[in-house]
Every structure is written in structure tokens, then in C-alpha cells.
Backbone as XML, in Angstrom:
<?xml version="1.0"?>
<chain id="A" units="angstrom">
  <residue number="1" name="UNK">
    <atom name="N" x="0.847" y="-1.174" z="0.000"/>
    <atom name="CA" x="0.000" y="0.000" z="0.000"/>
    <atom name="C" x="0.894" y="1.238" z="0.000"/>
  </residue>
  <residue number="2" name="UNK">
    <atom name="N" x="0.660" y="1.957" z="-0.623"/>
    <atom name="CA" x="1.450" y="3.546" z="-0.909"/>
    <atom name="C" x="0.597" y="4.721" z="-0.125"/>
  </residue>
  <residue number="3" name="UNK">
    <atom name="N" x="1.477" y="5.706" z="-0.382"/>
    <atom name="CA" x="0.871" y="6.627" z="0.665"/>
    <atom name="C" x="-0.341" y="7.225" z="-0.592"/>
  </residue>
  <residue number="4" name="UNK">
    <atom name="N" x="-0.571" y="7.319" z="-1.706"/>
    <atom name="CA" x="-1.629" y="7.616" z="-2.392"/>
    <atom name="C" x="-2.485" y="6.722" z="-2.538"/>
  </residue>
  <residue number="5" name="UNK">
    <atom name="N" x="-2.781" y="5.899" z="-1.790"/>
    <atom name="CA" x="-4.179" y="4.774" z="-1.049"/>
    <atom name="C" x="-4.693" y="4.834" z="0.431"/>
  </residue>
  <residue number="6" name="UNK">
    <atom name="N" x="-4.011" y="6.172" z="0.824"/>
    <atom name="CA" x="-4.837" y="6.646" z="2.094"/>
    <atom name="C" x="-3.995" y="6.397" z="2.906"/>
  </residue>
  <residue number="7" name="UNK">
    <atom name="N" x="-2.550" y="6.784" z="2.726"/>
    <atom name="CA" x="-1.701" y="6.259" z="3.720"/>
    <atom name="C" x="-2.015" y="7.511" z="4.967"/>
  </residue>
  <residue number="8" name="UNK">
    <atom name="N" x="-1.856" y="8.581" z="4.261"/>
    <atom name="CA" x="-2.521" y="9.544" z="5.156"/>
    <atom name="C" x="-3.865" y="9.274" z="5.978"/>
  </residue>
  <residue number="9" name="UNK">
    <atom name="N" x="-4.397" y="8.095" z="5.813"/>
    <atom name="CA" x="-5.680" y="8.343" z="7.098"/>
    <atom name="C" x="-5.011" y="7.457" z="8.401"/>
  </residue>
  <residue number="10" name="UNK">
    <atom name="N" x="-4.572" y="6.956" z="8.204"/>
    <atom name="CA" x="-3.566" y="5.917" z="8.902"/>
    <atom name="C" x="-2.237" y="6.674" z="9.164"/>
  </residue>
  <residue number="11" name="UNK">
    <atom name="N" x="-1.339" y="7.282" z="8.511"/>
    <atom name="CA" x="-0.721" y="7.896" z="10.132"/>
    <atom name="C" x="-1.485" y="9.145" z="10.925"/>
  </residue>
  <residue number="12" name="UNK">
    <atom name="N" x="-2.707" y="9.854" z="10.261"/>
    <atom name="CA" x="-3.485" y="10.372" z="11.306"/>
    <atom name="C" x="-3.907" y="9.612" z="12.488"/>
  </residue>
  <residue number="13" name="UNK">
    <atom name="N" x="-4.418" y="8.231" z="12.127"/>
    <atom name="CA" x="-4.616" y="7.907" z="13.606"/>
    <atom name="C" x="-3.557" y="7.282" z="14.220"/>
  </residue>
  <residue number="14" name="UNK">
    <atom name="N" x="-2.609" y="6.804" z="13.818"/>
    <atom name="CA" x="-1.065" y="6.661" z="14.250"/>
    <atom name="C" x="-0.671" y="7.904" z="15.135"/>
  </residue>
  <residue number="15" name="UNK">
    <atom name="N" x="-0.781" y="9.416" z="14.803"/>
    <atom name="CA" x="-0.308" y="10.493" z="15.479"/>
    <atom name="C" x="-1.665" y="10.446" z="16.507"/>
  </residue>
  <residue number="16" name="UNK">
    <atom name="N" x="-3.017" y="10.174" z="16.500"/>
    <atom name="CA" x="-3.488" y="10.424" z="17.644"/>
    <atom name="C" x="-3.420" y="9.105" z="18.571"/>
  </residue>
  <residue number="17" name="UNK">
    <atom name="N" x="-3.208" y="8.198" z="18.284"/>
    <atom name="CA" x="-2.672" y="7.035" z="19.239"/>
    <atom name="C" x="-1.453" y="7.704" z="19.911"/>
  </residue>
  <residue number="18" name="UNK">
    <atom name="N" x="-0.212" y="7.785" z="19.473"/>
    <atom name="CA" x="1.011" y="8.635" z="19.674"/>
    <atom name="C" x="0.229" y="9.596" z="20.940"/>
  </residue>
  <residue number="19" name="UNK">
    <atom name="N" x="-0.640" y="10.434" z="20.750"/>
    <atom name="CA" x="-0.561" y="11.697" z="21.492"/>
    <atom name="C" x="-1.413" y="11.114" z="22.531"/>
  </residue>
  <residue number="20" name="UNK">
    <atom name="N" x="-2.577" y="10.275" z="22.743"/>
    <atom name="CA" x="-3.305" y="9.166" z="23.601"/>
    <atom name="C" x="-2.270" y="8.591" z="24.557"/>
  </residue>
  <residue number="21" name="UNK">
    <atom name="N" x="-1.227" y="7.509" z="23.662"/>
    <atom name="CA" x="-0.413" y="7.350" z="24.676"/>
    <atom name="C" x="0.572" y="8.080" z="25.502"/>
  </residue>
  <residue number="22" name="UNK">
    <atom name="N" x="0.878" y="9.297" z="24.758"/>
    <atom name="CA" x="1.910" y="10.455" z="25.692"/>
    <atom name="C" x="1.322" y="10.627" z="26.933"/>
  </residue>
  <residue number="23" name="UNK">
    <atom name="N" x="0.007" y="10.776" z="26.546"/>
    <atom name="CA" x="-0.982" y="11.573" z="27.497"/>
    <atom name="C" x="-1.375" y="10.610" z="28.473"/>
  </residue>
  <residue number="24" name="UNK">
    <atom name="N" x="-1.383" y="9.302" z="28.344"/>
    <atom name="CA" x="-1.754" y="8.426" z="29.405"/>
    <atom name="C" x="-0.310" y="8.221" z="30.243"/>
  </residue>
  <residue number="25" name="UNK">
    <atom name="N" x="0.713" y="7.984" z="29.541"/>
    <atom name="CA" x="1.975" y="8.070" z="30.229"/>
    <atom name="C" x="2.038" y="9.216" z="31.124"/>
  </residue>
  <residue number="26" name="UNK">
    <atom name="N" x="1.629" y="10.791" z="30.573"/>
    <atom name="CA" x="1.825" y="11.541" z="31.587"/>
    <atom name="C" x="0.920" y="11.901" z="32.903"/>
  </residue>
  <residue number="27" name="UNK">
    <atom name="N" x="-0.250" y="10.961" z="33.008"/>
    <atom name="CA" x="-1.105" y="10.759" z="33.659"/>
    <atom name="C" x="-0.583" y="9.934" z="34.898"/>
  </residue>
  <residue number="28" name="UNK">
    <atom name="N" x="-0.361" y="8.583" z="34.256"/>
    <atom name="CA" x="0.441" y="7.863" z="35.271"/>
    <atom name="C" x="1.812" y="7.974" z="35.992"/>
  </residue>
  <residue number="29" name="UNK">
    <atom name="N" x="2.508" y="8.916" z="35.250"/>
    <atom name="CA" x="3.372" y="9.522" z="36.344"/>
    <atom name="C" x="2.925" y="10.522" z="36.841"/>
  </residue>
  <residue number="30" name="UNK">
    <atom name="N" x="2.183" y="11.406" z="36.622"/>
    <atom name="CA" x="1.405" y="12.449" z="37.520"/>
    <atom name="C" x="0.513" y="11.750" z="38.738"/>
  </residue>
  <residue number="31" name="UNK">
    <atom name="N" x="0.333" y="10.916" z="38.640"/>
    <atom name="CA" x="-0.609" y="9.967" z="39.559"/>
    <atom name="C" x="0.491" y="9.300" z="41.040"/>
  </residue>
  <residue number="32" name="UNK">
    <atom name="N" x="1.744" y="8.492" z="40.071"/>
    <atom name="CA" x="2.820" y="8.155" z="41.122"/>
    <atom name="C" x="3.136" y="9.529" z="41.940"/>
  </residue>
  <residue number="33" name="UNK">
    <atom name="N" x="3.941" y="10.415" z="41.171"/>
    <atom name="CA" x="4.406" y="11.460" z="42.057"/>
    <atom name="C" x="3.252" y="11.820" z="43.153"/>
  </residue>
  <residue number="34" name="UNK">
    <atom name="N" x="2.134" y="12.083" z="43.175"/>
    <atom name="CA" x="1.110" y="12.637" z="43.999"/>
    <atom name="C" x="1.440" y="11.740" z="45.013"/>
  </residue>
  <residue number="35" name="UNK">
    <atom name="N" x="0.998" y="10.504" z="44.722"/>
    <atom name="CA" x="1.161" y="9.387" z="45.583"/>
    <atom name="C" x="2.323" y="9.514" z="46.315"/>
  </residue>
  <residue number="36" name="UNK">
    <atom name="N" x="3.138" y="9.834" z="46.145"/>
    <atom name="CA" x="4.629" y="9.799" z="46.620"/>
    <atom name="C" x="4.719" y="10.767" z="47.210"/>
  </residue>
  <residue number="37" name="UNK">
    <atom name="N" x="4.461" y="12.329" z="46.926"/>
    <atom name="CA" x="4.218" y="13.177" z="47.838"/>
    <atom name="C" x="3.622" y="13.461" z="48.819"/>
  </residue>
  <residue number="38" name="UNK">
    <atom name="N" x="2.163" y="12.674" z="48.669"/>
    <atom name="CA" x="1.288" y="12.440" z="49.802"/>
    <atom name="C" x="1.666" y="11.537" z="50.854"/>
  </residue>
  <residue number="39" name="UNK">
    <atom name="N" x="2.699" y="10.574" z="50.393"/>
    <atom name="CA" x="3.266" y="9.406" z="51.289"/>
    <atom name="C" x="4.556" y="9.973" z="52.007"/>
  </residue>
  <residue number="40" name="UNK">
    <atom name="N" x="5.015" y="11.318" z="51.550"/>
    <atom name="CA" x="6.071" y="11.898" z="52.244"/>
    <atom name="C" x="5.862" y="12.587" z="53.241"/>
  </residue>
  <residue number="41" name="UNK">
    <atom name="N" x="4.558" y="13.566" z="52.574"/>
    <atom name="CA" x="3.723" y="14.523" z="54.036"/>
    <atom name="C" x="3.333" y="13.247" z="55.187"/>
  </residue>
  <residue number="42" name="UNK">
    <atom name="N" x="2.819" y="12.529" z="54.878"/>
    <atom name="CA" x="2.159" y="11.727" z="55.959"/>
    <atom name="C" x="3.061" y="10.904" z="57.090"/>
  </residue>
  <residue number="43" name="UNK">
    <atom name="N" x="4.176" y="10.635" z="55.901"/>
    <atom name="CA" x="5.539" y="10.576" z="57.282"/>
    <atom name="C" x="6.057" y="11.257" z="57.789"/>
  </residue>
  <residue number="44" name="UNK">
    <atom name="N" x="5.894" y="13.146" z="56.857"/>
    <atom name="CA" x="6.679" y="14.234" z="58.084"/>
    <atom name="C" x="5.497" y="14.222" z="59.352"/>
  </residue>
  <residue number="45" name="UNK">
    <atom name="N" x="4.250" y="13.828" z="59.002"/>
    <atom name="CA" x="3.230" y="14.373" z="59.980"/>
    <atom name="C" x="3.456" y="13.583" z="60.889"/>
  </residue>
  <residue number="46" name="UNK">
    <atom name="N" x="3.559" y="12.383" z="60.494"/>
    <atom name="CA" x="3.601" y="11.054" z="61.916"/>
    <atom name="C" x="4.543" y="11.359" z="62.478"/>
  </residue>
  <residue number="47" name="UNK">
    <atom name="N" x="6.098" y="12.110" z="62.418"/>
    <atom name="CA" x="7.214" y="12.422" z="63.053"/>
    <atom name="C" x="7.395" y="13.340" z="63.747"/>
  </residue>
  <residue number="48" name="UNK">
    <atom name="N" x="6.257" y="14.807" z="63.231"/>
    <atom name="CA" x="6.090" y="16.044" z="63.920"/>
    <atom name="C" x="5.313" y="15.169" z="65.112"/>
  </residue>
  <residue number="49" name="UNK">
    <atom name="N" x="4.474" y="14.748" z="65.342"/>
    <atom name="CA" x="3.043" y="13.778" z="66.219"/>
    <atom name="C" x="3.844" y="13.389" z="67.248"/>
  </residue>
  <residue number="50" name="UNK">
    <atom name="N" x="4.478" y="12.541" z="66.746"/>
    <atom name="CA" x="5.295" y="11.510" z="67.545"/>
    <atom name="C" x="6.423" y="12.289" z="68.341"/>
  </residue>
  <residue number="51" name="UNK">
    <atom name="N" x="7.198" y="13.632" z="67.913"/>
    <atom name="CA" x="7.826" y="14.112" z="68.568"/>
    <atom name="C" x="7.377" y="15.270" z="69.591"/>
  </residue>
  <residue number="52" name="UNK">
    <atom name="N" x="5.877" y="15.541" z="69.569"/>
    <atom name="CA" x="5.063" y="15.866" z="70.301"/>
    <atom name="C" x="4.588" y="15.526" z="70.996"/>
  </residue>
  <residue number="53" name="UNK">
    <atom name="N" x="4.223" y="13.818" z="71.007"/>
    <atom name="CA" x="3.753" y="13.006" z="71.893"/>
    <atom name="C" x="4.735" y="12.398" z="72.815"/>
  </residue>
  <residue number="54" name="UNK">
    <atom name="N" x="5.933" y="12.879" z="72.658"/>
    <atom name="CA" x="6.940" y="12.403" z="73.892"/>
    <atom name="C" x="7.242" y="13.006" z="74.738"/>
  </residue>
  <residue number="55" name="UNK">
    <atom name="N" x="6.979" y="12.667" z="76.102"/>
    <atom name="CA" x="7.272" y="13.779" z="77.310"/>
    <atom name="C" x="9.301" y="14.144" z="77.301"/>
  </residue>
  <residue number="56" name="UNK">
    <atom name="N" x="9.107" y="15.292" z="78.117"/>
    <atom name="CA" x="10.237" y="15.640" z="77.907"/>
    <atom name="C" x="11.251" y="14.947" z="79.043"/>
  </residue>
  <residue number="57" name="UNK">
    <atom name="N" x="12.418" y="14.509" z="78.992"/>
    <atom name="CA" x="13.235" y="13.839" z="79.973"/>
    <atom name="C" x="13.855" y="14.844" z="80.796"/>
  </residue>
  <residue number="58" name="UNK">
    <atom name="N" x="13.639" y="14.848" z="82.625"/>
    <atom name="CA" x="14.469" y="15.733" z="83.148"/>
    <atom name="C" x="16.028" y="15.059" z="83.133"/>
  </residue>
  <residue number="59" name="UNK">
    <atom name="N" x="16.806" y="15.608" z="83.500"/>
    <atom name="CA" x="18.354" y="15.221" z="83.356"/>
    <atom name="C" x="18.199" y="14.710" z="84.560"/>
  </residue>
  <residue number="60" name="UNK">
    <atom name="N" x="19.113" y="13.775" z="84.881"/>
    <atom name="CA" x="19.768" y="12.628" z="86.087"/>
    <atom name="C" x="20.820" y="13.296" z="86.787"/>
  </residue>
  <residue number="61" name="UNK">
    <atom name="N" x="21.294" y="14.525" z="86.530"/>
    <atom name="CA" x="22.427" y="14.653" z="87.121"/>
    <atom name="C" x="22.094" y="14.795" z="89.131"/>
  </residue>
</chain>
């Protein structure tokens, strides 16, 4: 098949597959990072908590 048998309708949808999958790729790493950021706050929070929730030690001397 040559490109004067409609090769042109076929890489049109070749370029919107192409731009479908960019776009789902950049979805799913937009999705990890969130995830990952949200999983970072939630361990600074448990550490601020936790270092709040410990009484303070008087010294032994």
C-alpha cells in the first residue's frame, strides 16, 4: 500500500494514538508522584506527632 491509497488516514490515527499514549503516560506519572508526595507529608506528619507526643526527659544529674 502507498501513501496515495490513504496512507494519510492511517498515520493520522497513528499520530493520535502517539498523542493518547503520551498523554496516558503523563497521567500515570502524575498519579505516582502525587502518591509519593502524599506518602512523604504523611511521614513528616507522623514524626512532627510523635515528637510531640513524647514527654520531655528531666536530666539525672
Amino acid at each position: 500500500m502507498s501513501d496515495r491509497d490513504g496512507g494519510g488516514f492511517f498515520r493520522s490515527i497513528e499520530a493520535l494514538l502517539a498523542i493518547v499514549g503520551a498523554l496516558t503516560v503523563m497521567g500515570i506519572v502524575a498519579v505516582a508522584v502525587s502518591v509519593f508526595a502524599w506518602e512523604m507529608e504523611l511521614r513528616r506528619t507522623e514524626q512532627q506527632e510523635a515528637a510531640v507526643a513524647e514527654p520531655p526527659t528531666a536530666p539525672s544529674a
